[in-house]
C-alpha positions in Angstrom: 4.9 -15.1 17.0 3.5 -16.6 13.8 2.3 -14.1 10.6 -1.4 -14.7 11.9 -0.8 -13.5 15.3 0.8 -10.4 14.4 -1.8 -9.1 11.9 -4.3 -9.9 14.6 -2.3 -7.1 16.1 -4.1 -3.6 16.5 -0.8 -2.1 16.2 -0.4 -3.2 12.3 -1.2 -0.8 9.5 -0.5 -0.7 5.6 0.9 1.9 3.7 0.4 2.4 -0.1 3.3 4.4 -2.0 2.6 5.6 -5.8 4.8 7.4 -8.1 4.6 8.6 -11.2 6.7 7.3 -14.0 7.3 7.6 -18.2 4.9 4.1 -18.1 2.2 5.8 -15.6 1.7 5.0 -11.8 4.0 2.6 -10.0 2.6 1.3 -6.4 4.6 0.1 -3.7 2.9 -1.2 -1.3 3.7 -2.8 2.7 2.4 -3.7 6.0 4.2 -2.4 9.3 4.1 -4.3 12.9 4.5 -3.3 15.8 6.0 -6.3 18.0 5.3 -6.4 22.2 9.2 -5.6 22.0 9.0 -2.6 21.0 10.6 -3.0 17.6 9.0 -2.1 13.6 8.2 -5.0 11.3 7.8 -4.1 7.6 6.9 -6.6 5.1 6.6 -5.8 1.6 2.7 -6.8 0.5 1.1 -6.8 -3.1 -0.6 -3.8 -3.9 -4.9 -4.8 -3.8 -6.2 -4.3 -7.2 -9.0 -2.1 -5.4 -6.9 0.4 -4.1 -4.8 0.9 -7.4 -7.8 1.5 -9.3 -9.4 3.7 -6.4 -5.8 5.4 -6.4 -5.8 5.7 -10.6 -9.0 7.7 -10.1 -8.2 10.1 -7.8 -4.4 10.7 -9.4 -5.5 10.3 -12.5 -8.9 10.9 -14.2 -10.2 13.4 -11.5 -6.9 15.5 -12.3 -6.3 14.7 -15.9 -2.8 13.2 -15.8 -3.5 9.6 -17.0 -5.1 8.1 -19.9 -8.6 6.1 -18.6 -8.1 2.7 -17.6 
């Protein structure tokens, strides 16, 4: 199975993982596949720049923890 065909997979899905650190939010960020075997593939994926600044707002300036960005 090449990388095309398994993100073409409805069983895929991303997951986004923040924490918050001395130097402000750290994201983590990877892409899970669920093969016709039966078994988990999990590949680390660059964080969109979209979703961290998304993320940022809702952590951050709509709770007061962060400095504006």
């Amino acid at each position: 199975m090449s990388i095309t065909e398994a993100f073409e997979n409805t069983s895929s899905y991303g997951v986004t993982y923040v924490s918050l650190g001395d130097t402000g939010l750290q994201f983590e960020s990877e892409a899970t596949i669920h093969l016709d075997d039966g078994s988990l593939l999990t590949l680390r994926m660059p964080t969109r720049q979209h979703e961290k600044m998304a993320i940022h707002d809702v952590i951050c300036l709509q709770n007061g923890l962060c400095l504006a960005a």
